[in-house]
C-alpha positions in Angstrom: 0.0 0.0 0.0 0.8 3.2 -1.2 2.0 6.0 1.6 0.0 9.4 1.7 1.5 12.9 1.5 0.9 15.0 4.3 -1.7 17.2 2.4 -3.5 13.6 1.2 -3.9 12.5 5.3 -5.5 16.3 5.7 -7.7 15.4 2.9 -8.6 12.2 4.6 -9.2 13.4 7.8 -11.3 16.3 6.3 -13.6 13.8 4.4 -14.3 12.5 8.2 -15.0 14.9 9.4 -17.7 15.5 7.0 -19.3 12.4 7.6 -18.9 13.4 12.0 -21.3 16.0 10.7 -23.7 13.7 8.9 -22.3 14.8 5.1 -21.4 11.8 2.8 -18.2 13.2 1.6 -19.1 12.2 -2.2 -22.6 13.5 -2.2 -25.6 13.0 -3.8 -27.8 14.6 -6.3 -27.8 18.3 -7.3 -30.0 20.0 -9.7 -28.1 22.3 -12.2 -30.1 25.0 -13.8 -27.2 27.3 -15.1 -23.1 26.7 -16.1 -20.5 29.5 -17.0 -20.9 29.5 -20.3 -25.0 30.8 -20.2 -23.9 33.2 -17.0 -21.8 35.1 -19.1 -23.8 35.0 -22.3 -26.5 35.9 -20.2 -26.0 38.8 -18.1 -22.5 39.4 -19.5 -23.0 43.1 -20.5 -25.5 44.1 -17.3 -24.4 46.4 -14.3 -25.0 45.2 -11.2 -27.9 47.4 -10.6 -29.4 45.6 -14.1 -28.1 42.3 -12.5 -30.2 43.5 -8.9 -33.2 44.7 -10.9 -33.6 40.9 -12.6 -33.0 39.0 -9.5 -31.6 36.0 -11.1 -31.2 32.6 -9.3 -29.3 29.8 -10.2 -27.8 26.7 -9.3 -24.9 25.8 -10.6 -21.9 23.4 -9.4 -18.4 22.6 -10.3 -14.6 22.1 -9.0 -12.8 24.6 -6.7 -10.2 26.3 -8.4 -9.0 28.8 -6.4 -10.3 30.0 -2.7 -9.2 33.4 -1.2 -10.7 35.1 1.6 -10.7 35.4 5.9 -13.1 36.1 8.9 -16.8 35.8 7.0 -16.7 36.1 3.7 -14.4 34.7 1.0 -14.3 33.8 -3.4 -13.5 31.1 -5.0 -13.9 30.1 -8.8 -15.5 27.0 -9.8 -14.8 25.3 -12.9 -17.5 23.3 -15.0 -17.1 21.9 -18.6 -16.9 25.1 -19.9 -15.1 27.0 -18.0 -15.4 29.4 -14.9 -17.7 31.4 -12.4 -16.5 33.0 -9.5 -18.3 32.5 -6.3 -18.7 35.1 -3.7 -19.5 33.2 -0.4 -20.6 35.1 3.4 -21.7 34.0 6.3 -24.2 35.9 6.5 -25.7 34.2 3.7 -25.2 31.0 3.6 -25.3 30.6 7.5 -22.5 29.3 9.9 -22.8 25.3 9.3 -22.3 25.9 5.7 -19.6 28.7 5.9 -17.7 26.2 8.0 -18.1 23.7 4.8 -16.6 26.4 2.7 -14.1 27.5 5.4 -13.0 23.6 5.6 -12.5 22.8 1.5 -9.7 22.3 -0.5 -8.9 23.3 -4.1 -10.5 20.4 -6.1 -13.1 19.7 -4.1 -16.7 19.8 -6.4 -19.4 21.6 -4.4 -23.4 23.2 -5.6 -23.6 26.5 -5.4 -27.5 27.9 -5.1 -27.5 31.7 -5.4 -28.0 34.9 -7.3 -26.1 36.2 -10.2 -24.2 39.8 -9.6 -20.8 41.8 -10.4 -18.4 42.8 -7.6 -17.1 46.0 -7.1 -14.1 44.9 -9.2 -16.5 44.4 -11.8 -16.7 40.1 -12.0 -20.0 38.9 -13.0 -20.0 36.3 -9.7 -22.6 34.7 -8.4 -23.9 35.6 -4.0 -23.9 32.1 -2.6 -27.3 31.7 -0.7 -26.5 27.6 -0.2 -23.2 26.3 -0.1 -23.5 22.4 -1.0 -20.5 20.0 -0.5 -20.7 17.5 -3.1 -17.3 15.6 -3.6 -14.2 15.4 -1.6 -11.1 15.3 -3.9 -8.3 13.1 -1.6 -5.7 14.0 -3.8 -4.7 17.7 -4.5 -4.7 19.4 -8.4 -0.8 19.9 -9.8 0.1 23.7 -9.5 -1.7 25.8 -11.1 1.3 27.1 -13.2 3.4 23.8 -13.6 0.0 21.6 -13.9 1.1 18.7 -15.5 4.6 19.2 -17.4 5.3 15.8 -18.3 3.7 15.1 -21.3 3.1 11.7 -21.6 1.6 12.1 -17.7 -0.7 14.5 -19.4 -2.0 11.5 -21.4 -1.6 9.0 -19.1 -4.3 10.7 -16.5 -5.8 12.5 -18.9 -9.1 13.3 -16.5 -6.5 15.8 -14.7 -5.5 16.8 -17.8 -8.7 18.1 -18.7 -8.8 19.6 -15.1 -6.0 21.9 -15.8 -5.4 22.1 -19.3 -8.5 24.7 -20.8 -7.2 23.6 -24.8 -7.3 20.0 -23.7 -10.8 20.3 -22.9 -11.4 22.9 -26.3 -9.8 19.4 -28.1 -12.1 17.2 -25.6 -15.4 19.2 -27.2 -14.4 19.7 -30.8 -14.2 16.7 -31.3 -18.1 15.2 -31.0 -18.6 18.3 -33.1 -16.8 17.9 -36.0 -17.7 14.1 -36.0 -21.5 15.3 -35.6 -20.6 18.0 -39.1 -19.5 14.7 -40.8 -23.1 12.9 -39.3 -25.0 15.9 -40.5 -23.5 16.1 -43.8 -23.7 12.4 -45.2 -27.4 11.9 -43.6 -28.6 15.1 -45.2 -27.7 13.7 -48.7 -28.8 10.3 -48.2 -26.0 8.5 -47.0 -27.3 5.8 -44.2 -25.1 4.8 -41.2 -24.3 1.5 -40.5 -22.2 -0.7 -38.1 -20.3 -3.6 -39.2 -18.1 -6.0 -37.2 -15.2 -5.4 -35.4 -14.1 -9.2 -35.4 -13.8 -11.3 -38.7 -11.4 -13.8 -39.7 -10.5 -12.3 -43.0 -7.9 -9.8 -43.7 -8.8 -7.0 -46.0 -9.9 -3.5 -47.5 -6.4 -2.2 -46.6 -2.5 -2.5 -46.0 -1.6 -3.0 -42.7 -0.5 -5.3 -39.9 -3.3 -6.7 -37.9 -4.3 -7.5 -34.1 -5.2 -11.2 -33.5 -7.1 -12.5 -31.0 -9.3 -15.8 -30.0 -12.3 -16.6 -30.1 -12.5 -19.7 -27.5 -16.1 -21.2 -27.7 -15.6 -21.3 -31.9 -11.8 -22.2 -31.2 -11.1 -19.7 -33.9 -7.8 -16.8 -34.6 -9.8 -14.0 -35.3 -8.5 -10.2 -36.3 -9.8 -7.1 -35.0 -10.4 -5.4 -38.3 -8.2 -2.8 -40.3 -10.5 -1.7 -42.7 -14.9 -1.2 -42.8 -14.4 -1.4 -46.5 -15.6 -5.0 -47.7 -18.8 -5.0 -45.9 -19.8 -1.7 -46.5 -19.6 -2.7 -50.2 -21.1 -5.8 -49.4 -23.9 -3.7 -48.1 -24.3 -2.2 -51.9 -24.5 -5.5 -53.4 -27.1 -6.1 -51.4 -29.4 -2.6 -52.5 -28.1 -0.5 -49.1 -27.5 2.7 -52.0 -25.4 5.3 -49.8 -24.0 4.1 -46.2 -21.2 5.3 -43.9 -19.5 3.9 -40.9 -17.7 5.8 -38.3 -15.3 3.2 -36.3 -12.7 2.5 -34.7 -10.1 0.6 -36.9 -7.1 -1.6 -35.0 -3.4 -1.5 -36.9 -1.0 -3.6 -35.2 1.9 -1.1 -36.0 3.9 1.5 -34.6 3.1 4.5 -32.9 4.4 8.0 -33.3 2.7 11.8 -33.6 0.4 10.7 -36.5 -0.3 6.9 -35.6 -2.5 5.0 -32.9 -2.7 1.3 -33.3 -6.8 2.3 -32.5 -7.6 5.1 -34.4 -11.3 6.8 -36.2 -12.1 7.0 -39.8 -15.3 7.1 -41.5 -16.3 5.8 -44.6 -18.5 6.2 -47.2 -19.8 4.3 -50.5 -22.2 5.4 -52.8 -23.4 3.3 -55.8 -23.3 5.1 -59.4 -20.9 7.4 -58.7 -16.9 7.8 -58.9 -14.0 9.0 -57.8 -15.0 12.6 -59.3 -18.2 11.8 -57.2 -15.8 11.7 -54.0 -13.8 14.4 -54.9 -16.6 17.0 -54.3 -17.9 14.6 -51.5 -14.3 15.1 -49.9 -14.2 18.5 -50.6 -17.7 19.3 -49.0 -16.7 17.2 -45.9 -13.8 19.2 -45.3 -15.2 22.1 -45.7 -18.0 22.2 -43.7 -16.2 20.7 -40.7 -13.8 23.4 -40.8 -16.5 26.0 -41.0 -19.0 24.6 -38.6 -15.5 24.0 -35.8 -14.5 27.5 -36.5 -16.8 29.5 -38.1 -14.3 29.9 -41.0 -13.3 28.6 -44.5 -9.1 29.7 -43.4 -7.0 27.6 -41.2 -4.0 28.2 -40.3 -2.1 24.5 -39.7 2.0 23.8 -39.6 2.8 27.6 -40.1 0.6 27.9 -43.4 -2.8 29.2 -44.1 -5.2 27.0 -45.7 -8.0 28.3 -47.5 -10.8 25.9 -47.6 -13.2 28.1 -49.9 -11.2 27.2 -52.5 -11.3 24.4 -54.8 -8.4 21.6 -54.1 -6.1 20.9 -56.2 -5.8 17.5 -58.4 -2.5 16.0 -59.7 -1.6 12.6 -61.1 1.1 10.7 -58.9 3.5 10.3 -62.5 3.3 13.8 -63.1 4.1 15.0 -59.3 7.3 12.7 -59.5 8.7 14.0 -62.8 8.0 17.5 -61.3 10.5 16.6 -58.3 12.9 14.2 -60.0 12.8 14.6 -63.8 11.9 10.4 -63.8 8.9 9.8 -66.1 7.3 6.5 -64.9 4.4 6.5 -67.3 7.6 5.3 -69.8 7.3 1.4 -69.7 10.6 -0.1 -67.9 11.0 -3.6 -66.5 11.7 -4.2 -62.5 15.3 -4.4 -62.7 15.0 -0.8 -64.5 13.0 0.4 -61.6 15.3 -0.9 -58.5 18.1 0.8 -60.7 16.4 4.1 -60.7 15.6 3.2 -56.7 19.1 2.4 -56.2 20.5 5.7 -57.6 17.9 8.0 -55.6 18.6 6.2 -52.6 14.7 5.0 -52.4 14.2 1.7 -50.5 12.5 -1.4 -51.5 11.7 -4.8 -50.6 11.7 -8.2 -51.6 7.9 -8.6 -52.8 8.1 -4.8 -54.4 7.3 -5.1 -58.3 7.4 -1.2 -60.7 4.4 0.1 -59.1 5.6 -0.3 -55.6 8.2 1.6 -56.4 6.6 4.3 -58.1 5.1 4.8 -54.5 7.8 4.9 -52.6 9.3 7.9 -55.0 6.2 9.6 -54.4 6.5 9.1 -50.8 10.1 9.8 -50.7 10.1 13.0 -52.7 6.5 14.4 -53.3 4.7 13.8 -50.4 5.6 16.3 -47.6 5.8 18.9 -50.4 1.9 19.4 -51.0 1.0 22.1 -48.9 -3.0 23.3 -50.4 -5.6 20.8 -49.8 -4.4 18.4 -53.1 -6.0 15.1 -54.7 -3.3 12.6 -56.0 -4.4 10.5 -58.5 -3.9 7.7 -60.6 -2.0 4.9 -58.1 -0.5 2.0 -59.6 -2.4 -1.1 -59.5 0.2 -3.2 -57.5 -0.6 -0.6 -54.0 -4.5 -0.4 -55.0 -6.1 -4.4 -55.2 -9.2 -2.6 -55.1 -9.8 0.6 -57.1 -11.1 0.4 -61.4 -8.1 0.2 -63.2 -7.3 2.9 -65.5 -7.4 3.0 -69.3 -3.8 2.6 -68.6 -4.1 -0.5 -66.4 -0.8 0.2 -64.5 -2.7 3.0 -62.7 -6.0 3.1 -61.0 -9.0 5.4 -60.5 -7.7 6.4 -56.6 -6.7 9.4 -55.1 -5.6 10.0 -51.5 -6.1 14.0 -50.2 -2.6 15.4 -48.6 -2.8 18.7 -46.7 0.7 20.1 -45.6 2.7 17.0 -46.1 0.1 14.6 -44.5 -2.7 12.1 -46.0 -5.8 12.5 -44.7 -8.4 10.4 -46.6 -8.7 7.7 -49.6 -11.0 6.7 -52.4 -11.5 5.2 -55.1 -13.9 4.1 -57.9 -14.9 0.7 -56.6 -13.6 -2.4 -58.3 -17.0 -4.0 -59.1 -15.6 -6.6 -61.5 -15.3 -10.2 -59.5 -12.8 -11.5 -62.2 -10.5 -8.9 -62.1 -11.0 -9.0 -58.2 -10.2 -12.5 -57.6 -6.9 -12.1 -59.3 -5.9 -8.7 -57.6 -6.9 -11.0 -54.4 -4.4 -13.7 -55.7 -1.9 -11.3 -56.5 -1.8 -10.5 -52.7 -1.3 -13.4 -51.5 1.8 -13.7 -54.0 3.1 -10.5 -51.9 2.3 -12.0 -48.3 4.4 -15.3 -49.8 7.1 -12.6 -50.8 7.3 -11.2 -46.9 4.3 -8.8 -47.4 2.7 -8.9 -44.0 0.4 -6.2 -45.0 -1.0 -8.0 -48.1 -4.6 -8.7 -47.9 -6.4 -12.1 -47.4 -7.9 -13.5 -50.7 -11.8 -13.1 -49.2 -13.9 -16.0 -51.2 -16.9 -14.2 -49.6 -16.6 -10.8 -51.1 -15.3 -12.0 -54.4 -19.1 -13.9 -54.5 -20.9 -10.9 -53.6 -19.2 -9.4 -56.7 -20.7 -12.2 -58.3 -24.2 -11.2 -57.4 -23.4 -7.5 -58.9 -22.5 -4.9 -57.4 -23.3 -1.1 -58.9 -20.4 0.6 -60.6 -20.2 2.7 -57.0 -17.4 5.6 -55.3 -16.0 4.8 -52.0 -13.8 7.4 -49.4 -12.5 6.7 -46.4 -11.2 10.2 -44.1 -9.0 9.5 -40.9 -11.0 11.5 -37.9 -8.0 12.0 -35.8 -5.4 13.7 -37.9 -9.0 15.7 -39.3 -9.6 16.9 -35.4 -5.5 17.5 -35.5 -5.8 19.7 -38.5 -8.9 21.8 -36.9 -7.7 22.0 -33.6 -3.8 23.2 -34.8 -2.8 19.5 -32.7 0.7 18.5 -33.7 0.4 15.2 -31.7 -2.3 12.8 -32.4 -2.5 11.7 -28.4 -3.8 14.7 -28.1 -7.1 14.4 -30.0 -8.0 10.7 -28.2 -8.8 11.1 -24.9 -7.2 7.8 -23.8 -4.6 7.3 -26.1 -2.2 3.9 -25.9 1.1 4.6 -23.6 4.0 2.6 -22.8 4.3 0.8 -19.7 6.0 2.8 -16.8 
């Protein structure tokens, strides 16, 4: 067992004495009828005669803050999710029992307050305590109020006094919710349906990436938590399910740095009879309107540029942005061995299992990717990176783009491979990569190749990654930041 500081055995002793007096020192139920937030919007611009004239009451509750004051009357400001109220408390009001309850807390403690609403001589809309209400001992004191919590990974390690101390944690905490709820608002308004679709499977697939497994012990089965919504949400469009959306959690066994979580939030979206032009403007609309309706502006300012989201985004095929950067035309046919030269002499990596498109990518992610500053739509990936997307009339390529802002990707789509031949092969091809060393290579899924089989519309699909969205809106460099419980490392 753990020994208490000296201020944590005050604490203690405290929260007896509360219950000596017939309090339960963690409280019961308080009716709220006000908060910070409406105070001030409120009665923000009365005078205190205004503020005598309307007689407002209110009851309001939150943590103590900060506590000044000697004799029979003192202040303290409470904090509630949106900030704070300062409270002027007197004896004469609230009576001696309850000025002792006042007299006797300790910053962190969470108490109801039950008074009127009026502005000191100083000029602080306050509100006159008439009832003090102890609600909640805290048995551990708050950090400093200037220090708060310094170490950063302790930040998100007890992220619930993070949130405490840190105002733009909790700004983070609330954009959030809102920007996923502009991304709700959008899809449903133009007939998108959302839908939920397992978390386990026992297939690998609708991306490239490294998977968690787990077991399932009554079916005695390996199971992955999934990496991708993709193949039922287009199994969904086989089956007459036009327009639907999933927001989820996605699981990538893989590592973690500013921009990756192995649990991380994407939505995605397919909508049968369209394309990836379709999902350009779909992409377009999303980002826009979640910038506007989080900050009531079209202009961002993100990684020391300003983005203007008024504007239409740019488009660019992946061939043309390398040439641009390295005077290498890939669109000129050349056999692998010509590729890993041209590799070898930039100083690009490969591996084993890469063929000419694979290594097409990694020049475009070597020396064109953290140069795209305005929103921009890459275009036409090769087909070896993309088992899923229409091929193009050049069937190296396919009909994808990804969308990079300032140097980092931010969404994906395609026009939907809806042909099960062609399918079935890309499928086979995979499992040629995973035999190669490929551990990101997708699963050849016998189900989804049949539901191709049944028909499924020529169709769009985009999938946009939430966190590095609420990163981008909120100016967060580090992806912890934006998920309130993010994964640590042991202590």
């Amino acid at each position: 067992m753990r020994e208490y500081t000296e201020q944590e055995l005050v604490r203690r002793e405290k929260a007896k004495k509360l219950v000596e007096r017939g309090i339960d020192p963690f409280g019961s139920r308080f009716d709220v009828t006000s908060d910070s937030k409406t105070i001030k919007e409120l009665y923000g611009e009365c005078t205190n005669e205004e503020l005598e004239e309307k007689d407002i009451e209110v009851s309001v509750a939150g943590r103590i803050m900060t506590k000044r004051g000697k004799g029979k009357a003192g202040f303290m400001h409470i904090q509630d999710k949106y900030g704070q109220i300062q409270i002027y408390v007197k004896l004469d009001n609230v009576g001696e029992q309850e000025y002792e309850l006042f007299d006797m807390a300790d910053i962190g403690d969470i108490v109801g307050i039950k008074g009127k609403v009026f502005r000191t001589h100083m000029g602080e809309l306050s509100v006159k305590a008439l009832e003090y209400i102890h609600l909640s001992k805290a048995l551990r004191p708050l950090p400093e109020k200037y220090h708060g919590l310094t170490d950063v990974e302790e930040r998100f390690r007890r992220r619930y006094v993070d949130l405490i101390m840190n105002e733009d944690a909790r700004r983070i905490a609330f954009m959030r919710p809102k920007i996923i709820r502009s991304i709700q608002n959008y899809l449903d308004s133009n007939g998108y349906v959302e839908v939920e679709t397992p978390i386990l499977g026992t297939i690998l697939g609708g991306a490239a990436a490294k998977p968690f497994i787990t077991h399932h012990n009554t079916l005695d089965l390996d199971m992955y938590l999934r990496i991708a919504t993709e193949l039922n949400l287009k199994r969904l469009l086989v089956g007459g399910m036009d327009a639907v959306y999933e927001i989820g959690r996605l699981f990538r066994n893989e590592g973690m740095d500013r921009k990756h979580n192995p649990e991380f939030t994407t939505v995605e979206l397919y909508k049968a009879y369209s394309d990836l032009d379709g999902m350009k403007k779909v992409c377009e609309d999303i980002f826009r309107k979640c910038v506007y309706d989080a900050t009531g502006s079209y202009v961002l300012n993100w990684k020391d540029h300003e983005i203007d989201f008024s504007k239409p985004f740019k488009s660019a095929n992946m061939v043309d942005l390398i040439k641009e950067k390295t005077g290498i035309d890939f669109y000129k046919e050349m056999t692998i061995d010509e590729a890993k030269k041209l590799a070898r002499e930039h100083n690009v990596e490969i591996q084993d299992h890469f063929e000419v498109g694979h290594i097409i990518n990694a020049f475009f992610e070597t020396f064109v990717e953290e140069t795209l500053i305005e929103p921009t739509f890459v275009c036409e990936y090769p087909i070896e990176v993309s088992p899923l997307a229409k091929k193009c009339k050049d069937e190296r390529f396919t009909q994808r783009f990804e969308i990079f802002i300032c140097g980092s990707e931010y969404g994906n789509a395609f026009t939907e491979l809806n042909d099960p031949i062609d399918q079935l092969e890309r499928f086979e091809n995979q499992l040629k990569e995973k035999n190669l060393g490929n551990d990101e290579a997708n699963d050849l899924d016998e189900d989804y190749v049949e539901a191709l089989e049944y028909g499924m519309p020529p169709a769009g699909g985009l999938g946009i990654g939430i966190d590095r969205l609420v990163m981008m809106i909120t100016g967060s460099e580090n992806i912890r930041e934006v998920i309130l419980f993010p994964h640590m490392k042991n202590k």
